[in-house]
Each structure stands twice: as C-alpha cells, then as structure tokens.
N, CA, C, O and CB atoms as a CASP TS submission, in Angstrom:
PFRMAT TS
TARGET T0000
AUTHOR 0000-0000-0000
METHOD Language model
MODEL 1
PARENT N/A
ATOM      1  N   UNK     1       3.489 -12.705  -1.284  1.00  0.00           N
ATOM      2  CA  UNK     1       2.691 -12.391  -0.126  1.00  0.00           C
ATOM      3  C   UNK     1       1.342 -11.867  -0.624  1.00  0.00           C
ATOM      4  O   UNK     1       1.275 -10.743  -1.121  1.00  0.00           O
ATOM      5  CB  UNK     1       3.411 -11.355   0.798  1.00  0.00           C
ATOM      6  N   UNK     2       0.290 -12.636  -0.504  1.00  0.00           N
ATOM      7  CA  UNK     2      -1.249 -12.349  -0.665  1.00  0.00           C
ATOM      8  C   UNK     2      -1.632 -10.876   0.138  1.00  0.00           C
ATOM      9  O   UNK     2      -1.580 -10.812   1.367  1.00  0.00           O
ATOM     10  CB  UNK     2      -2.189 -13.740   0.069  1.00  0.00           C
ATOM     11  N   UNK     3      -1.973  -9.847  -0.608  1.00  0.00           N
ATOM     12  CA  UNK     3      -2.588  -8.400   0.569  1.00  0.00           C
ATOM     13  C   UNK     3      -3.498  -8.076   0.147  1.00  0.00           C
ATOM     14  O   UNK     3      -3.705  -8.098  -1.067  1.00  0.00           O
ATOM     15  CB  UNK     3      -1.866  -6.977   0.814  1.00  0.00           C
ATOM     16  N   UNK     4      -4.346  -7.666   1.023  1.00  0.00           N
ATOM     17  CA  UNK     4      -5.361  -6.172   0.106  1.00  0.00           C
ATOM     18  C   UNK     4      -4.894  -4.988   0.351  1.00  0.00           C
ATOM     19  O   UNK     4      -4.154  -4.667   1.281  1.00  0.00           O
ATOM     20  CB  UNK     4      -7.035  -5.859   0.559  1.00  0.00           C
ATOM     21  N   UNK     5      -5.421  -4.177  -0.672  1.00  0.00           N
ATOM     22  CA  UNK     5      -4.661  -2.406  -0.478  1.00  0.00           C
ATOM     23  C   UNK     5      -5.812  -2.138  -0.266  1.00  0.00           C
ATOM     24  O   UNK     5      -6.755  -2.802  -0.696  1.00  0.00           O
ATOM     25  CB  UNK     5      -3.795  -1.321  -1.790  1.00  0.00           C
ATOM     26  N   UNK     6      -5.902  -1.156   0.408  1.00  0.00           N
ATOM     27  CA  UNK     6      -6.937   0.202   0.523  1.00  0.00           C
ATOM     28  C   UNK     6      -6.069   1.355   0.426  1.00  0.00           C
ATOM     29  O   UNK     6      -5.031   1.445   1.082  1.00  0.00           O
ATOM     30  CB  UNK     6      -7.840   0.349   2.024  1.00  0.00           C
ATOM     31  N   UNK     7      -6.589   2.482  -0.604  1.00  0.00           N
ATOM     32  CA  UNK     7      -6.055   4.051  -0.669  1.00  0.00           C
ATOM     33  C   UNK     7      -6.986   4.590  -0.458  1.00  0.00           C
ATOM     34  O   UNK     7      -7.995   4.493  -1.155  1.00  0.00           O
ATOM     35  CB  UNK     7      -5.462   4.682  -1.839  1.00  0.00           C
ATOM     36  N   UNK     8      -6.861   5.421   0.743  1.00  0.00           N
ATOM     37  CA  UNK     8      -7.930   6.321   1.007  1.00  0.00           C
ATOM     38  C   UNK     8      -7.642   7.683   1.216  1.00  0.00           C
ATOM     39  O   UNK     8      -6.685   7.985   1.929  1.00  0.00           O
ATOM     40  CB  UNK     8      -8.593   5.920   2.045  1.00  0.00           C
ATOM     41  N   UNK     9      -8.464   8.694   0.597  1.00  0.00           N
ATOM     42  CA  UNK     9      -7.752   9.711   0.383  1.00  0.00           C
ATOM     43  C   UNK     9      -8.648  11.040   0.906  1.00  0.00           C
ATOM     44  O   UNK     9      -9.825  11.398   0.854  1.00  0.00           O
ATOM     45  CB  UNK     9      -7.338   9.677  -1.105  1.00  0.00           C
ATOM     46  N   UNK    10      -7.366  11.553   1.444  1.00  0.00           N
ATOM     47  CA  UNK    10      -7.119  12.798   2.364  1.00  0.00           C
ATOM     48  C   UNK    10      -8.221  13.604   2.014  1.00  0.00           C
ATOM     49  O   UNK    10      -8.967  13.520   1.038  1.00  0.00           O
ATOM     50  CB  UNK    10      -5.698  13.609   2.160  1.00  0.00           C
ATOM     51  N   UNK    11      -8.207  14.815   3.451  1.00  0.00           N
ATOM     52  CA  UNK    11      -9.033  16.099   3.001  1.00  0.00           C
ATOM     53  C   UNK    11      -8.026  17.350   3.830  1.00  0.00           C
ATOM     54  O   UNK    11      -7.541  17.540   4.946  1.00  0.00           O
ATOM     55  CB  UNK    11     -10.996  16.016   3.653  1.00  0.00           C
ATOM     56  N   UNK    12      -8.086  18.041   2.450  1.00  0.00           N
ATOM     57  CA  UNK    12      -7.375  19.512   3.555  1.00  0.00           C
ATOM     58  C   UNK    12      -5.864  18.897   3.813  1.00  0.00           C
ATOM     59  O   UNK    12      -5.251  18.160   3.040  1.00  0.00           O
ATOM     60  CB  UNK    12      -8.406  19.813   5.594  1.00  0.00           C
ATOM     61  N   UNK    13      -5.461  19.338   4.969  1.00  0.00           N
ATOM     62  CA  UNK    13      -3.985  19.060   5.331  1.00  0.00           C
ATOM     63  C   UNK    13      -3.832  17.530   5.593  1.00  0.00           C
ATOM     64  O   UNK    13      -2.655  17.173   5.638  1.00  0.00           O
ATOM     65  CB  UNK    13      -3.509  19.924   6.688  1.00  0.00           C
ATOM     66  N   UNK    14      -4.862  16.435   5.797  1.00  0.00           N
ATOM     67  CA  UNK    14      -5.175  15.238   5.420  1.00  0.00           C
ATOM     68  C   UNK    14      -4.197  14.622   4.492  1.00  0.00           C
ATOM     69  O   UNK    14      -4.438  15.104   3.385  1.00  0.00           O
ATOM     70  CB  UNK    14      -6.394  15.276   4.912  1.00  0.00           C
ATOM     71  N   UNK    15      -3.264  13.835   4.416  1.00  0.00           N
ATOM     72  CA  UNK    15      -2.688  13.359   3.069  1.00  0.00           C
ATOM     73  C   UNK    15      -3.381  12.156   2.838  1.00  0.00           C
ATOM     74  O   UNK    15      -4.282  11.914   3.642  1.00  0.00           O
ATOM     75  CB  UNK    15      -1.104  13.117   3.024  1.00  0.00           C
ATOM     76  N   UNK    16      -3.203  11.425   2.028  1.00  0.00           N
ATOM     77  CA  UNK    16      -3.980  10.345   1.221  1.00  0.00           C
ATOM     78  C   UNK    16      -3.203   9.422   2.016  1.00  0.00           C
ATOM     79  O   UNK    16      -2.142   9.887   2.432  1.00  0.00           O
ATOM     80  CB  UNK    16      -3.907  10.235  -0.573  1.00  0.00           C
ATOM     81  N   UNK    17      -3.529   7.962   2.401  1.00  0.00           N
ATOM     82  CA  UNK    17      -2.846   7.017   2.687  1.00  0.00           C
ATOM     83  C   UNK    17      -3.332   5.795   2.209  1.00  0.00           C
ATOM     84  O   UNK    17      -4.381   5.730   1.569  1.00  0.00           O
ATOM     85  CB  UNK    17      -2.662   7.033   3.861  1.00  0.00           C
ATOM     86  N   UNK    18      -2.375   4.451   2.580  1.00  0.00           N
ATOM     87  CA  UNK    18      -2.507   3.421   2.126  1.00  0.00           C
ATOM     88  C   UNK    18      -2.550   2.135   3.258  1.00  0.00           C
ATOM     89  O   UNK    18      -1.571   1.840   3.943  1.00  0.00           O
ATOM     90  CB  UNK    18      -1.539   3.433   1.184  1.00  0.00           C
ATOM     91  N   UNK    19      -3.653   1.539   3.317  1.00  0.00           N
ATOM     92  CA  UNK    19      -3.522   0.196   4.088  1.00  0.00           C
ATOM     93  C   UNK    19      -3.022  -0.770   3.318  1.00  0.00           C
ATOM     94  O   UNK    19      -2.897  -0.796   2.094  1.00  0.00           O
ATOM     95  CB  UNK    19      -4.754  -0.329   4.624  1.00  0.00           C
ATOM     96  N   UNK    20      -2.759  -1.525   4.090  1.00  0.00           N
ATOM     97  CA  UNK    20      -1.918  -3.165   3.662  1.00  0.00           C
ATOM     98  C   UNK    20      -2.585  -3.947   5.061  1.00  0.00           C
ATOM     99  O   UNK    20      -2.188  -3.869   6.223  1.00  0.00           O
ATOM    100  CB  UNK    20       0.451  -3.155   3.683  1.00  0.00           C
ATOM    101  N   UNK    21      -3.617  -4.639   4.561  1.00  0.00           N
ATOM    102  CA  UNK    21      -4.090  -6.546   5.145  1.00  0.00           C
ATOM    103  C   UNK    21      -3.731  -7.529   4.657  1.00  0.00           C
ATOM    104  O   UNK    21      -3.984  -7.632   3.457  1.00  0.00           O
ATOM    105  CB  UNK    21      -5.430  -7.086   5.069  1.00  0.00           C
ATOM    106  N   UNK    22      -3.104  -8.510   5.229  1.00  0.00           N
ATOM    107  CA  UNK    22      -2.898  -9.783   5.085  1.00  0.00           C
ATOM    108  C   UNK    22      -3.866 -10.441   4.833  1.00  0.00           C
ATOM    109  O   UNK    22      -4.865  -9.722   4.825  1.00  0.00           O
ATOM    110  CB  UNK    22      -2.390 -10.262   5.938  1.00  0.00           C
ATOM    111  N   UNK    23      -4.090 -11.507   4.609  1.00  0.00           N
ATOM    112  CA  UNK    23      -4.987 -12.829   4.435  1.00  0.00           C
ATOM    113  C   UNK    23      -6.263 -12.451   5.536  1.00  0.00           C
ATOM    114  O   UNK    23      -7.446 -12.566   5.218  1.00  0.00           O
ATOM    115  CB  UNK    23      -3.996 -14.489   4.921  1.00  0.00           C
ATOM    116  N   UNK    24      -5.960 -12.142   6.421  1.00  0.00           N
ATOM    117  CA  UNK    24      -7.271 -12.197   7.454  1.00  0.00           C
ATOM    118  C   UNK    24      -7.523 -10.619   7.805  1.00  0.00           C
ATOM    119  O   UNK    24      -7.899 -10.453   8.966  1.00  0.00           O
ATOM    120  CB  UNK    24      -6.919 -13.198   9.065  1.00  0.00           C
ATOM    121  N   UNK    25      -7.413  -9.658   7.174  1.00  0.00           N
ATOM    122  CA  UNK    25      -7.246  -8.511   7.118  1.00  0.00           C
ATOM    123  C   UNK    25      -7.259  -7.640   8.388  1.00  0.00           C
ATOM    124  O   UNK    25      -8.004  -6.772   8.845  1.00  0.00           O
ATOM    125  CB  UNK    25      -8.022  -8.207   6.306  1.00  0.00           C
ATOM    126  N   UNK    26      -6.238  -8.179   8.720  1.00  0.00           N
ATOM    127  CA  UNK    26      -5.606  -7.410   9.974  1.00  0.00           C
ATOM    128  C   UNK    26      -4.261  -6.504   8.864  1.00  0.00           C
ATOM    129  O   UNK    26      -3.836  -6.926   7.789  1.00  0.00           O
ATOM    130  CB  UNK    26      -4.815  -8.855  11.554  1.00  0.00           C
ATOM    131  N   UNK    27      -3.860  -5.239   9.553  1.00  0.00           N
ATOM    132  CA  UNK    27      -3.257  -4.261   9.202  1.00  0.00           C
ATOM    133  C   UNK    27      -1.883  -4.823   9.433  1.00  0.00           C
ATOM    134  O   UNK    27      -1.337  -5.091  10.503  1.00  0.00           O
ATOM    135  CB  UNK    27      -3.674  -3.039   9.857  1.00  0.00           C
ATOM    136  N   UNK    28      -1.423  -4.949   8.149  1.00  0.00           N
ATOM    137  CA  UNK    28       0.466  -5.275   7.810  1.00  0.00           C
ATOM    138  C   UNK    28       0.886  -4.048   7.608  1.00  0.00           C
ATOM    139  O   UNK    28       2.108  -4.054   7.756  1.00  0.00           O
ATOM    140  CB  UNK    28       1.030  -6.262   6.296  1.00  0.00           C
ATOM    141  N   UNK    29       0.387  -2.676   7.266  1.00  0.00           N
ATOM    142  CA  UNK    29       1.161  -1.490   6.869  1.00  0.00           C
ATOM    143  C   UNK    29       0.297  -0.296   6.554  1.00  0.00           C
ATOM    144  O   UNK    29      -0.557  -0.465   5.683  1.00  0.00           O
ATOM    145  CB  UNK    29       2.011  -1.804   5.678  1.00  0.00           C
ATOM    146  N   UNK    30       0.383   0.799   7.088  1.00  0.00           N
ATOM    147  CA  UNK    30      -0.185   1.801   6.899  1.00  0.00           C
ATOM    148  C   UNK    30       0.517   2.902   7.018  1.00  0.00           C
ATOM    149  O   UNK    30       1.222   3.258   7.963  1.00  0.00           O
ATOM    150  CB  UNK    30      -1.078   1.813   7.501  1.00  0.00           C
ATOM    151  N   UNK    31       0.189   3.686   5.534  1.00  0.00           N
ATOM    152  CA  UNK    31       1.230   4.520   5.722  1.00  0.00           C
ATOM    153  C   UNK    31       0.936   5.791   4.173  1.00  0.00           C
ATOM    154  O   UNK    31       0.236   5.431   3.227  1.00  0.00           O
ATOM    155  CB  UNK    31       2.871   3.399   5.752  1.00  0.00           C
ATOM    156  N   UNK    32       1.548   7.090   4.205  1.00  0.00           N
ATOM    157  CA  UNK    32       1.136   7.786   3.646  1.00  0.00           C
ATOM    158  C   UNK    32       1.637   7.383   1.847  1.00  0.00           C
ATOM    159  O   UNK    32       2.597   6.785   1.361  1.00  0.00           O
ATOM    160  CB  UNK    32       1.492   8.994   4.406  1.00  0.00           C
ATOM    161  N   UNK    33       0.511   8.019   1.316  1.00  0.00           N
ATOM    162  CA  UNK    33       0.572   7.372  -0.364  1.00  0.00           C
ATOM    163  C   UNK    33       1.872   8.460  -1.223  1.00  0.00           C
ATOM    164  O   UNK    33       2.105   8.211  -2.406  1.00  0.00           O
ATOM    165  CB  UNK    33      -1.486   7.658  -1.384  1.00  0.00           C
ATOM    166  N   UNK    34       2.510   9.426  -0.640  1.00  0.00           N
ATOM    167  CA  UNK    34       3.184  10.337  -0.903  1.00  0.00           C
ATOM    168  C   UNK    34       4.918   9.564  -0.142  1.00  0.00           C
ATOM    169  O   UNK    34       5.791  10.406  -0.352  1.00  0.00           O
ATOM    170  CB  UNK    34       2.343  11.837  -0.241  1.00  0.00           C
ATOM    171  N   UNK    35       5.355   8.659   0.391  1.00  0.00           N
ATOM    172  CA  UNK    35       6.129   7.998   0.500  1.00  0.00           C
ATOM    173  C   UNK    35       5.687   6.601   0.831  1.00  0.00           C
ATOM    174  O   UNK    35       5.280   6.061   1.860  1.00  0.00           O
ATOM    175  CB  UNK    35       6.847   8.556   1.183  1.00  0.00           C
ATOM    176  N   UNK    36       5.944   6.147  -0.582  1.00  0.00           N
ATOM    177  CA  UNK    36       5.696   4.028  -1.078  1.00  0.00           C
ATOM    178  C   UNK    36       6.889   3.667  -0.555  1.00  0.00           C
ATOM    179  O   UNK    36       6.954   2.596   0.048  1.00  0.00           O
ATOM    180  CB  UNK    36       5.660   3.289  -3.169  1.00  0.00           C
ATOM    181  N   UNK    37       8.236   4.631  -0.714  1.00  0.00           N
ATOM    182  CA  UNK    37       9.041   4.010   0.018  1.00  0.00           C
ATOM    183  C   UNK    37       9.474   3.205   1.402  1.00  0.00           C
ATOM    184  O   UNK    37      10.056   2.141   1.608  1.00  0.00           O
ATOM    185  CB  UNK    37       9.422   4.557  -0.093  1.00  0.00           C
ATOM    186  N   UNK    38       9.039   3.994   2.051  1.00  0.00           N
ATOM    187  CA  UNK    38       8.934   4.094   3.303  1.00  0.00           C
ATOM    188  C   UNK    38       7.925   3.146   3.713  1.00  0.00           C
ATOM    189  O   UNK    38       8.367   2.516   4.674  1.00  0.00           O
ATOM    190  CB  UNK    38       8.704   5.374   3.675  1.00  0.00           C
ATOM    191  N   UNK    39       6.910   2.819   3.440  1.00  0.00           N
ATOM    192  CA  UNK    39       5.627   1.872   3.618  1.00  0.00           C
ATOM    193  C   UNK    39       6.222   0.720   3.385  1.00  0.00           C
ATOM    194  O   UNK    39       6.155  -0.171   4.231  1.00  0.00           O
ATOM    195  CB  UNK    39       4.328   2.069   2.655  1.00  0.00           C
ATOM    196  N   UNK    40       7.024   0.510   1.989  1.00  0.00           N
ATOM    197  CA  UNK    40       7.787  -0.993   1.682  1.00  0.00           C
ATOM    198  C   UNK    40       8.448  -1.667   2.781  1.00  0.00           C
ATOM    199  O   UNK    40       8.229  -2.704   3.406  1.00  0.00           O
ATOM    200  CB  UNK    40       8.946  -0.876   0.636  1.00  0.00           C
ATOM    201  N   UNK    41       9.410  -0.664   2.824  1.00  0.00           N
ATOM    202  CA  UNK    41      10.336  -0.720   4.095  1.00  0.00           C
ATOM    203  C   UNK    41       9.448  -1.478   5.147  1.00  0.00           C
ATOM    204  O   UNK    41       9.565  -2.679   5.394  1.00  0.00           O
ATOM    205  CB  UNK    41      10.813   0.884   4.687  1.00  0.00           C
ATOM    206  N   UNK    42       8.445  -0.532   5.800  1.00  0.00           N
ATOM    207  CA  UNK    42       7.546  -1.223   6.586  1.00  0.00           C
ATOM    208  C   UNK    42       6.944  -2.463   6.739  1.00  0.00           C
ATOM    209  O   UNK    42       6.615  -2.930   7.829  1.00  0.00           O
ATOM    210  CB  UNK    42       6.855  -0.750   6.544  1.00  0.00           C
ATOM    211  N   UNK    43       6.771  -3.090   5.499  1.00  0.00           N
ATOM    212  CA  UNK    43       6.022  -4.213   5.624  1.00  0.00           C
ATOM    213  C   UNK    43       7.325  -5.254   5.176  1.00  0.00           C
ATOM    214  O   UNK    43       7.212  -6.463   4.971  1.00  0.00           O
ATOM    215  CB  UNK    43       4.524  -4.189   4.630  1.00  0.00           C
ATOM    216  N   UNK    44       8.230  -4.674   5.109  1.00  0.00           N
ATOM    217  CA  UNK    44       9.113  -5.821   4.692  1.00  0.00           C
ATOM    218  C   UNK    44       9.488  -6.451   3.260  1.00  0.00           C
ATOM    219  O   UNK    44       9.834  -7.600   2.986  1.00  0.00           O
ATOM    220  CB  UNK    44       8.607  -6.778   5.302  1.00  0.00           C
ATOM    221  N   UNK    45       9.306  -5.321   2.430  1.00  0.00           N
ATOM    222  CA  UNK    45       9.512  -5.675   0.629  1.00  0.00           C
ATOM    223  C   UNK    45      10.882  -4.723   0.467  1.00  0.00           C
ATOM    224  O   UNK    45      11.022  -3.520   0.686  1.00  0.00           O
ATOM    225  CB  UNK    45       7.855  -4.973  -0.704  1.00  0.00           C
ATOM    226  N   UNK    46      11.873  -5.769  -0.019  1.00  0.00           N
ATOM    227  CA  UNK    46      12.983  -5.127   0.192  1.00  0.00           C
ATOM    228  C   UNK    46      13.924  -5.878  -1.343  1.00  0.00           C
ATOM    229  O   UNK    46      15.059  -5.538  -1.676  1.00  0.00           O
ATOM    230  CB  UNK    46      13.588  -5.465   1.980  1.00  0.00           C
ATOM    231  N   UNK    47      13.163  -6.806  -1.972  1.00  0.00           N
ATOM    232  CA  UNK    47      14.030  -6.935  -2.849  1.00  0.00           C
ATOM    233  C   UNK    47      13.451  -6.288  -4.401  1.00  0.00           C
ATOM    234  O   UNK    47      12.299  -6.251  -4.834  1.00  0.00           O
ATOM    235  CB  UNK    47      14.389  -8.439  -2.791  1.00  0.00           C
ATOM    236  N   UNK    48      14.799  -5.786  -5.048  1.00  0.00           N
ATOM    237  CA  UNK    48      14.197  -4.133  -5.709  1.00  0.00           C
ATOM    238  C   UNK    48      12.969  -4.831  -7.040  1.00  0.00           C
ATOM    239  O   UNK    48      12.056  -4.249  -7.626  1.00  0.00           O
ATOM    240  CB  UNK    48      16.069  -2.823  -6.793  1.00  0.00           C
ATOM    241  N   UNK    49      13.364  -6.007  -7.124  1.00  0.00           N
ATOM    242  CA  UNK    49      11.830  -6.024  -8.504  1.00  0.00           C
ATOM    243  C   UNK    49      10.390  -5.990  -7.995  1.00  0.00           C
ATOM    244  O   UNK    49       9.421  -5.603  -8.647  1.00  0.00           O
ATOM    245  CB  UNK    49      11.715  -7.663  -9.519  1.00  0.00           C
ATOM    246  N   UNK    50      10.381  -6.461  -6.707  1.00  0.00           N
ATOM    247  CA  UNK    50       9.529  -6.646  -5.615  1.00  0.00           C
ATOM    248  C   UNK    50       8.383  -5.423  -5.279  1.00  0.00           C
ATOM    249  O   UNK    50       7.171  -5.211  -5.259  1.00  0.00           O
ATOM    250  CB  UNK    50      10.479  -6.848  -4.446  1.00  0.00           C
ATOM    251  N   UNK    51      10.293  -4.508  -4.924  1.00  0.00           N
ATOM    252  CA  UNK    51       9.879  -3.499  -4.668  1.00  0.00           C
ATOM    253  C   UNK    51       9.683  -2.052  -5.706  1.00  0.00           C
ATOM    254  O   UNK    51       9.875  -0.919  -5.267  1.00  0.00           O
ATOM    255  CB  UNK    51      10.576  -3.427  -3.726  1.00  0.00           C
ATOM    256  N   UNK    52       9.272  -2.338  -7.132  1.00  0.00           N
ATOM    257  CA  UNK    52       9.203  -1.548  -8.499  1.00  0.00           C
ATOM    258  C   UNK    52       7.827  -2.280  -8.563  1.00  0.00           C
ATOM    259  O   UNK    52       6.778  -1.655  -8.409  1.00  0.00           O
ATOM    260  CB  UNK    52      10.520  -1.797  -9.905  1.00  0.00           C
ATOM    261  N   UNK    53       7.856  -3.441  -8.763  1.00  0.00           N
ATOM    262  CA  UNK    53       6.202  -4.000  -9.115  1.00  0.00           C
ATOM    263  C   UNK    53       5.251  -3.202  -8.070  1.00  0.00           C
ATOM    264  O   UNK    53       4.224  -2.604  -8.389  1.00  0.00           O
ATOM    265  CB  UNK    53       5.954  -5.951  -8.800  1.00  0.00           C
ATOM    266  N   UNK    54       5.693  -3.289  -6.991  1.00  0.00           N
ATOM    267  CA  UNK    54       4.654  -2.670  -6.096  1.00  0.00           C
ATOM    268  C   UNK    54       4.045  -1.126  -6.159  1.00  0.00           C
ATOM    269  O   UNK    54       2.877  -0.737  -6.183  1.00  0.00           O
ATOM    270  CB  UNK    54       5.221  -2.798  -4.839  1.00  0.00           C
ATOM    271  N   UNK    55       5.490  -0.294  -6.177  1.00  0.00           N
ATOM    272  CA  UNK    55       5.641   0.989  -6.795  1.00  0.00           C
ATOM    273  C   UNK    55       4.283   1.377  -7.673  1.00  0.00           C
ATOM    274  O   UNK    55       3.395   2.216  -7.518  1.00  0.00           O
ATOM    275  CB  UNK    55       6.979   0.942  -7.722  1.00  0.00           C
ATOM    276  N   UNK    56       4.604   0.164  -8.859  1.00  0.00           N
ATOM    277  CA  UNK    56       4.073   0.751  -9.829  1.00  0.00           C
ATOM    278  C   UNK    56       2.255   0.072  -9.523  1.00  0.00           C
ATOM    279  O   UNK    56       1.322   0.319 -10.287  1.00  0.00           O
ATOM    280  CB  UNK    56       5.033   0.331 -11.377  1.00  0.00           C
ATOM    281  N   UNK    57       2.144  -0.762  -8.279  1.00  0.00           N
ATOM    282  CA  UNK    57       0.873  -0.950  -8.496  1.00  0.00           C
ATOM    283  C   UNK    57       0.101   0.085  -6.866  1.00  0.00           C
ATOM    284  O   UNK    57      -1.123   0.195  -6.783  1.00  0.00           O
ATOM    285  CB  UNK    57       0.616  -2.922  -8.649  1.00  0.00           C
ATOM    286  N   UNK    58       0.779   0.543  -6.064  1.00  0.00           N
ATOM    287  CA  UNK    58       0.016   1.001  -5.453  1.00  0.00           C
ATOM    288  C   UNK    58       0.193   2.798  -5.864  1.00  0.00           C
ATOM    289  O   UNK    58      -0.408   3.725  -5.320  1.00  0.00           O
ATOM    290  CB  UNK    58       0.236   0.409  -4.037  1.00  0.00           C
ATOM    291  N   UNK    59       1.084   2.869  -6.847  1.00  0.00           N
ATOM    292  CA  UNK    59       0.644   4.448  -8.001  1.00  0.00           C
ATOM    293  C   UNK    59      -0.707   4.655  -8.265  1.00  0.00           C
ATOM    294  O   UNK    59      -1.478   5.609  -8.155  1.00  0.00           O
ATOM    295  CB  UNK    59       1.227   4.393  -9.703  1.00  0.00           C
ATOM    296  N   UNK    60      -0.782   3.492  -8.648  1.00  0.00           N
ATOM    297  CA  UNK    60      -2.432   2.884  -9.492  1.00  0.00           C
ATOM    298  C   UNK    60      -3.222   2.484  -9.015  1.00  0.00           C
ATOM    299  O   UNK    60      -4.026   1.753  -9.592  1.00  0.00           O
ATOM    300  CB  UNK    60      -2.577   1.908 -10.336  1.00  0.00           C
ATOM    301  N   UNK    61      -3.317   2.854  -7.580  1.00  0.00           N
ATOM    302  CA  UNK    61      -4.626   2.006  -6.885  1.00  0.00           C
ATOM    303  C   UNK    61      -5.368   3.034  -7.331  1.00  0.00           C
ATOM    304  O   UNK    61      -5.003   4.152  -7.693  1.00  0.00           O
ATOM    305  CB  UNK    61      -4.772   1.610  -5.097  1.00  0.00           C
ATOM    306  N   UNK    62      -7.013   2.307  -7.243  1.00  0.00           N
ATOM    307  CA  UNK    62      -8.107   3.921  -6.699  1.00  0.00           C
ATOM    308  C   UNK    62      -8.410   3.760  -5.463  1.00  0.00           C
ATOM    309  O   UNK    62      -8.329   2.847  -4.641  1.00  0.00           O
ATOM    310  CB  UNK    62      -9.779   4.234  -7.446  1.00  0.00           C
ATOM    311  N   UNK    63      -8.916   5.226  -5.497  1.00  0.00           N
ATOM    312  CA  UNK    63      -9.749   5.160  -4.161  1.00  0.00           C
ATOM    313  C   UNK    63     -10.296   4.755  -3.955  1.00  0.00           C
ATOM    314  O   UNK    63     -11.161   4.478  -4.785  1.00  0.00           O
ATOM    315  CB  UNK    63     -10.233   5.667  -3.690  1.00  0.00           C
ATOM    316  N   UNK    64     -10.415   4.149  -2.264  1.00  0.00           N
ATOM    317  CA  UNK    64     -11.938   4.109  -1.904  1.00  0.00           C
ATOM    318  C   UNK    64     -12.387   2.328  -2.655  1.00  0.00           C
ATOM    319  O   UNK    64     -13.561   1.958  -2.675  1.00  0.00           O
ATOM    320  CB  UNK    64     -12.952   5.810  -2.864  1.00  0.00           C
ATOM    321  N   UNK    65     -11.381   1.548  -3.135  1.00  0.00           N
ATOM    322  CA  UNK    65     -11.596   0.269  -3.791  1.00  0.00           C
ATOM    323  C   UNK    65     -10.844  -0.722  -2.934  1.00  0.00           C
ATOM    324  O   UNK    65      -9.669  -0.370  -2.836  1.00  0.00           O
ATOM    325  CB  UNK    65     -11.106   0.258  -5.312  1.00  0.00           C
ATOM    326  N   UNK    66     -11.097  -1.791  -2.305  1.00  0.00           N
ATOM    327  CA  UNK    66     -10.133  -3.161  -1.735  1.00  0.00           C
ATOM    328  C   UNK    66      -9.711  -4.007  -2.996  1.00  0.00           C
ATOM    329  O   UNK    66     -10.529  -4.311  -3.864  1.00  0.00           O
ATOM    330  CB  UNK    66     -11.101  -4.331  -0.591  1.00  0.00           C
ATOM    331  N   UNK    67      -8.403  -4.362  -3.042  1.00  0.00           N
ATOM    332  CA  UNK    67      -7.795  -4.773  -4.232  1.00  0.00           C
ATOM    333  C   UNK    67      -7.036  -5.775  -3.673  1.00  0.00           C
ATOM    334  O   UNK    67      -6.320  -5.621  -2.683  1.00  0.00           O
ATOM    335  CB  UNK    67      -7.031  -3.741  -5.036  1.00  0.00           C
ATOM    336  N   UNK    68      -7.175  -6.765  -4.266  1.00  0.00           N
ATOM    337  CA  UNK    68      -5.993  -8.108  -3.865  1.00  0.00           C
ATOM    338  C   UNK    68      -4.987  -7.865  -4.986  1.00  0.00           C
ATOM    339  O   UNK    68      -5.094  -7.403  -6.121  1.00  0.00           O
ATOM    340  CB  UNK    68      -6.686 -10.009  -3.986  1.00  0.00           C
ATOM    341  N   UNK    69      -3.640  -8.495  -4.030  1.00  0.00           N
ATOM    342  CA  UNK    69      -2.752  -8.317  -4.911  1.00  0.00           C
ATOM    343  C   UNK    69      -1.865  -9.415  -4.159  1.00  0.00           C
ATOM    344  O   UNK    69      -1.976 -10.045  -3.107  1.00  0.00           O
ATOM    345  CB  UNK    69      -2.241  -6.778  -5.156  1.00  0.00           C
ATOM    346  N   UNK    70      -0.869  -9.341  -5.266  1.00  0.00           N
ATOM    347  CA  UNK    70       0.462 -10.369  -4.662  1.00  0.00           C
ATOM    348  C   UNK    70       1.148  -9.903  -4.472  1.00  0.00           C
ATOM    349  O   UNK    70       1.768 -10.096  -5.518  1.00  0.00           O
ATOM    350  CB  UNK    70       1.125 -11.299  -5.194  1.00  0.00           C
ATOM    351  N   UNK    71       1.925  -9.122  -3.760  1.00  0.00           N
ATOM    352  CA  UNK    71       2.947  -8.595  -3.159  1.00  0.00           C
ATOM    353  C   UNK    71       4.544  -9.672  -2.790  1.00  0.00           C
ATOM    354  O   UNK    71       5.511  -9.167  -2.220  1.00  0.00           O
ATOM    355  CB  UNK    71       2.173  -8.052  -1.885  1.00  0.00           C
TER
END
C-alpha cells in the first residue's frame, strides 16, 4: 500500500501525532505517535512483518517532513 506519513509534533499536553494519505492524499489514519499500535490497527496492517516494518519506520519519521513509503 503506497502512503505518505506526516509526524507532527505536539506542544505542552499536545502529544505528537501521525498522518497516513493514500495516493491522493486524503487521510487513511491519524493517530497519536506514542501508540503505532493502535494506528496499524486503524488503517488495516495486521500482518506481523507488515506490521514490524512499519513500527520500525514510523519510529523514524521526522518531523514536520512528507515521506512516501510502502506500507
């Protein structure tokens, strides 16, 4: 699945979060960067290598950057 991430991050009691766009960047998932779990769930990544690759790439986003990825 083709996405862009956006992490954009919090201020104050603010937590950091994460968008997920599809191809035409309409919003597939948004959700806080302090549970990836839960966001997976959301967008529908449910099989576990799937869901470790991702883990380990939206750990690593930066801020404030649009990033394509394959999900």
């Amino acid at each position: 699945m083709k996405v862009y991430l956006l992490k954009s991050k919090g201020k104050g009691s603010v937590p950091d979060y994460i968008q997920v766009r599809n191809e035409t960047h309409a919003i597939i998932g948004y959700f806080k960067a302090s549970n990836l779990e839960k966001g997976l769930d959301e967008i529908g990544i449910n099989d576990p290598i799937r869901r470790q690759r991702a883990i380990a790439l939206l750990e690593q986003l930066p801020y404030g950057k649009i990033v394509q990825a394959d999900l």
